[in-house]
C-alpha positions in Angstrom: 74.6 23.3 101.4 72.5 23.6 98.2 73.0 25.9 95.5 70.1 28.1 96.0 71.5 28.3 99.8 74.9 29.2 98.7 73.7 31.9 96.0 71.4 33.2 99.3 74.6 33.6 101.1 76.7 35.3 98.3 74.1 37.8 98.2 73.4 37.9 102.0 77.9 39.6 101.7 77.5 41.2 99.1 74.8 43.3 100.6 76.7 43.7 103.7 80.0 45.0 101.7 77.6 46.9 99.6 75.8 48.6 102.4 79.7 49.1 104.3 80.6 50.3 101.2 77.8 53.1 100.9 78.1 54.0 104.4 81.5 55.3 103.7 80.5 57.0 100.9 77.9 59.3 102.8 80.5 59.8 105.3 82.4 61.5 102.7 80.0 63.4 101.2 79.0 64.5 104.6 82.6 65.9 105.1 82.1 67.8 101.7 78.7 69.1 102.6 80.5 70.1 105.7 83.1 72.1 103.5 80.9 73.1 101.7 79.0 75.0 104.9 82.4 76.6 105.7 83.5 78.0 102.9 86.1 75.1 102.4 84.3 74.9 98.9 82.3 76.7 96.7 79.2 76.4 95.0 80.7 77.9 91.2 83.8 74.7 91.6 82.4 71.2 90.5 84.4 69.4 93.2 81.4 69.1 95.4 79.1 67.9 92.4 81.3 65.3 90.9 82.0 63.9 94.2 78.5 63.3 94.4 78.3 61.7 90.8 81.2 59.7 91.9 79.2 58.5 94.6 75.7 58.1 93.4 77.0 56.6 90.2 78.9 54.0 92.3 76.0 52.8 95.0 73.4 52.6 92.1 76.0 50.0 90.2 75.0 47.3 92.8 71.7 48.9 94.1 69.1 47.2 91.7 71.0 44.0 91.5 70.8 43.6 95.1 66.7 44.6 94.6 67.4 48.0 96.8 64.6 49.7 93.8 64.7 53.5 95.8 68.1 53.6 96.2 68.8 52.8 92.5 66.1 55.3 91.8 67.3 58.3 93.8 70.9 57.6 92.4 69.3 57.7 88.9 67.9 61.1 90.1 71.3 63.0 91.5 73.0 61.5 88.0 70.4 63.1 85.8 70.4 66.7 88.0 74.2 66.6 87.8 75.0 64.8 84.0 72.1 67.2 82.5 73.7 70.5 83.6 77.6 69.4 82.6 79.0 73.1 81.8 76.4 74.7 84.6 77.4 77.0 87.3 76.1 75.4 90.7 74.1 77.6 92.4 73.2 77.9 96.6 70.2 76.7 95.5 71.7 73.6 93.4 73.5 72.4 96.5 70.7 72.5 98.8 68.5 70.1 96.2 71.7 67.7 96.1 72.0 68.1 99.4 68.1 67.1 99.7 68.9 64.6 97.3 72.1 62.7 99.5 69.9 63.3 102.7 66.8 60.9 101.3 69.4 58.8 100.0 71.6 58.1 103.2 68.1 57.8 104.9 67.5 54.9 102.2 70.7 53.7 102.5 70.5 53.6 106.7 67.0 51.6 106.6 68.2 49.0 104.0 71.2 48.6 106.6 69.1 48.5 109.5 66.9 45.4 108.1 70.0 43.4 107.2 71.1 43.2 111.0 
């Protein structure tokens, strides 16, 4: 096997893992959103937002190295919305754009997993 075949491989996993990774990710924040829609949490606690920034902050580490441009890009969206508003009391309406937000990026997230099977 060549080198530029095994580097094609390495990257080949690491966008699997990466992609496993996310999935759980959105799973979690589903679950939150989900709390969230229950009353489990509210909008004025930051539990639900840095959860998010947890997230986001983590997928777009790997996102542009493995040349996934929209999710970086939407990741570099939710951080700004949250990291520019750090002592802000989160609204309905704040929720419902990150939840906007961690739809389009799940969506992203399932089509870049759908091409690598």
């Amino acid at each position: 096997m060549s080198k530029a075949d095994r580097y094609q491989q390495i990257i080949q996993q690491t966008r699997i893992r990466f992609l496993a990774d996310a999935s759980l990710k959105m799973q979690d924040l589903h679950h939150r959103f989900e709390d969230y829609d229950h009353g489990r949490l509210s909008a004025d606690h930051r539990t639900l937002p840095d959860a998010i920034h947890r997230h986001a902050h983590a997928i777009k580490g790997l996102a542009l190295t493995l040349s996934y441009e929209g999710i970086d890009h939407i990741c570099e969206e939710i951080l700004n919305f949250i990291l520019y508003q750090p002592d802000h009391v989160w609204t309905a309406e704040d929720i419902q754009y990150l939840r906007q937000m961690v739809t389009t990026l799940d969506g992203l997230l399932t089509e870049a997993s759908s091409t690598q099977a």
